[in-house]
BAFI-550695 format. One record per residue (C-alpha): x, y, z; residue in three letters. Coordinates in steps of 0.2 Angstrom, whole numbers, plus 5000, padded with zeros to 4 digits. Layout:
XYZALA...
This chain:
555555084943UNK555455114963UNK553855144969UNK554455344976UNK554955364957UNK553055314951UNK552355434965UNK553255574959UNK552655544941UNK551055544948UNK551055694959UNK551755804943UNK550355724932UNK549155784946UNK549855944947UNK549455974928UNK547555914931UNK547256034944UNK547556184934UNK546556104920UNK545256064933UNK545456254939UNK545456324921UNK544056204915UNK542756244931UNK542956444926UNK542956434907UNK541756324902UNK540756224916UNK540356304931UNK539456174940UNK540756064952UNK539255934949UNK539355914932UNK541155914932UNK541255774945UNK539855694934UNK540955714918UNK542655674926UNK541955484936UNK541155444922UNK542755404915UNK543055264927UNK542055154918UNK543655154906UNK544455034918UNK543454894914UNK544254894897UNK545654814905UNK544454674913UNK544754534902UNK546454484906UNK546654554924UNK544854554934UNK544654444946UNK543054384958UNK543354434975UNK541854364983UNK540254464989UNK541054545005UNK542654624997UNK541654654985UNK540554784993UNK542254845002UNK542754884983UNK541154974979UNK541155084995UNK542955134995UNK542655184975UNK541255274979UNK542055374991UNK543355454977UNK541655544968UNK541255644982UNK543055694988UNK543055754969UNK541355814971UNK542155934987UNK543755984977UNK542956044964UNK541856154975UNK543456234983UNK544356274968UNK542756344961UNK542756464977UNK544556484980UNK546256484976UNK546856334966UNK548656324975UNK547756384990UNK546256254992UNK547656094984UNK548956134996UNK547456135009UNK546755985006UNK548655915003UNK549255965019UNK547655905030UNK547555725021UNK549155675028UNK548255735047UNK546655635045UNK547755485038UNK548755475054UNK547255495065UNK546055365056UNK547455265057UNK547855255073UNK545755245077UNK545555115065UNK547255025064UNK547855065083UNK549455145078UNK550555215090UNK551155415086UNK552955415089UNK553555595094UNK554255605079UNK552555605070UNK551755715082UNK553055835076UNK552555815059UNK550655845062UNK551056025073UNK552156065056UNK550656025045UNK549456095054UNK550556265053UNK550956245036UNK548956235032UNK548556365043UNK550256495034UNK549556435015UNK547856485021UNK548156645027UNK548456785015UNK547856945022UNK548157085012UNK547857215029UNK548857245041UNK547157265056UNK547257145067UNK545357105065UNK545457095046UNK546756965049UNK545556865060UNK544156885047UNK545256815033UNK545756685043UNK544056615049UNK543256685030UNK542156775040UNK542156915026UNK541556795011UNK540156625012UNK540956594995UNK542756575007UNK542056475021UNK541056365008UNK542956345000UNK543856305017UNK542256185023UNK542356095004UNK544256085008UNK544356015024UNK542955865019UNK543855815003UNK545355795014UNK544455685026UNK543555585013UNK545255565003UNK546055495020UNK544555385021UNK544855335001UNK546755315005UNK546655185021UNK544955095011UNK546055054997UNK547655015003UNK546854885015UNK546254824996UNK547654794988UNK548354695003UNK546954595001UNK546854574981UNK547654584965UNK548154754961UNK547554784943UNK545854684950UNK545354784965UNK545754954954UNK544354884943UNK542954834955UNK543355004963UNK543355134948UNK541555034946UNK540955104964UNK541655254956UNK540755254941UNK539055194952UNK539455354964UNK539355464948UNK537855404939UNK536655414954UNK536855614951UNK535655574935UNK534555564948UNK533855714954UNK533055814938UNK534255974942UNK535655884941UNK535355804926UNK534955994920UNK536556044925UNK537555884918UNK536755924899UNK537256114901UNK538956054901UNK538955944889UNK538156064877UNK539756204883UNK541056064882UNK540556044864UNK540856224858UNK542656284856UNK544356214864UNK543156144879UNK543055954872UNK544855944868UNK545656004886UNK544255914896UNK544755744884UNK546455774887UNK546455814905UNK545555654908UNK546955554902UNK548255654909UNK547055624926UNK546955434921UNK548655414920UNK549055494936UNK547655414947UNK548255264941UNK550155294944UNK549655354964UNK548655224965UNK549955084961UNK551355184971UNK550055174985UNK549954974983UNK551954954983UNK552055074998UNK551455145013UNK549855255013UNK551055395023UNK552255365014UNK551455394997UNK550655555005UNK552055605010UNK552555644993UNK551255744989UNK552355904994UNK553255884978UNK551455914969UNK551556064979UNK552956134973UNK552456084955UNK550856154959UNK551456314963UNK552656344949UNK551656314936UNK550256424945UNK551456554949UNK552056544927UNK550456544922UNK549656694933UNK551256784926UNK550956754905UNK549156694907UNK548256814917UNK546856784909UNK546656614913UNK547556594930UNK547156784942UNK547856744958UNK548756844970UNK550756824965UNK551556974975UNK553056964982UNK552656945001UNK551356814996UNK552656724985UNK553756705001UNK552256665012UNK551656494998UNK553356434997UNK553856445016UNK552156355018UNK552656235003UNK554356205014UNK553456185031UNK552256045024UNK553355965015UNK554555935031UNK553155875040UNK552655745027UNK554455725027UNK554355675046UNK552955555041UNK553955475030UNK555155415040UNK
């Protein structure tokens, strides 16, 4: 199987845990601490696979393994916070569409890559698809526009769009850190020693006695009801799709595997679009006409941007 073919498994997985993740944050644990808590934990599950493919890297890729992971937690950490506040087709194709950005610009700081026109196309069509999927005004007044735009109306919006625009920088961080990684090791081994920076990102959130508070509360909720058995499965389904990504990301390019995140979007948005129509309850977001053309001609516009990357 091609490695564009493992991405797009991936990227359809991913859709699926982001509405769990949306669904899970407003029914049952309202803390994105906890969750994040709860979620990296799993990590720790990689070291199952330890006996037959871990290797010793040596003390200075080792601490490169350790950092990168623990980067993953707090991107996580800062997704979870903007679906909490915002839309989740909104804040996913926000963070989508701005990874891509930071990637080309840390990679020509760090990397010394040279933009071809061609890519400087690509980040003007991303930056305006980001900018159209953000924007939803539902006044026509000029000014009401503006404080939409800028969420100058609501601190739980500009907390949302702040939240966003770090996990995109972080995951861009996480994406560069980790491909360098698997140049430099084994695949199956580096994914090890990284999901344990991971795992150690997580457990320092015992630390503070609030947090620990907030990390039993959810335990005790996840325990009542269907809670256990979504957050269980999503976990798998999530497991399954980081580790799919993460293996398309060692057989390809970090822009190129990006790139392919627009289908995520438009997976992301059907489902979301589906489920605000026969599961209300669940899933309220705005699904009117207008604002159905507006998502997917945002959809379109990323998506031939990170097609632009791509090539």
């Amino acid at each position: 199987m091609s490695w564009i073919a493992i991405a797009v498994i991936a990227y359809l997985i991913l859709a699926l845990v982001n509405l769990a993740d949306k669904f899970l944050l407003n029914k049952f644990i309202s803390s994105a601490k906890a969750y994040t808590f709860l979620t990296g934990i799993f990590s720790l599950a990689a070291w199952l696979l330890a006996p037959w493919f871990l290797d010793w890297p040596g003390w200075t890729l080792l601490s490169y393994d350790l950092l990168v992971g623990a980067l993953f937690p707090l991107a996580l950490l800062l997704l979870y916070k903007a679906l909490k506040e915002g839309e989740a087709s909104q804040m996913i194709t926000l963070i989508g569409g701005a990874t891509p950005v930071f990637t080309i610009i840390l990679s020509r700081s760090v990397l010394n890559e040279v933009l071809s026109g061609r890519q400087w196309l690509a980040l003007a069509l991303l930056i305006l698809g980001t900018v159209l999927i953000s924007w939803f005004p539902s006044s026509h007044d000029l000014w009401d526009k503006v404080k939409s735009w800028f969420s100058l109306e609501s601190i739980n919006q500009r907390l949302g769009l702040a939240a966003a625009i770090s996990a995109a920088f972080i995951l861009a961080v996480f994406f560069i850190g980790s491909k360098y990684l698997y140049l430099t090791q084994d695949f199956m081994s580096a994914f090890i020693w990284i999901r344990l920076g991971s795992a150690l990102m997580v457990l320092s959130l015992l630390w503070p006695r609030e947090y620990r508070q907030e990390i039993g509360q959810a335990f005790k909720k996840l325990k009542t009801g269907s809670g256990r058995f979504i957050f269980f499965g999503t976990q798998l389904l999530a497991a399954g799709g980081f580790t799919l990504q993460n293996y398309a990301l060692a057989l390809g390019s970090v822009a190129l595997v990006n790139a392919l995140q627009g289908v995520q979007y438009g997976f992301l948005l059907i489902l979301v679009t589906l489920l605000s129509v026969f599961y209300p309850q669940a899933f309220k977001e705005n699904i009117s006409r207008n604002i159905i053309i507006k998502k997917v001609l945002a959809v379109l516009i990323i998506a031939t941007g990170l097609y632009l990357i791509a090539l």
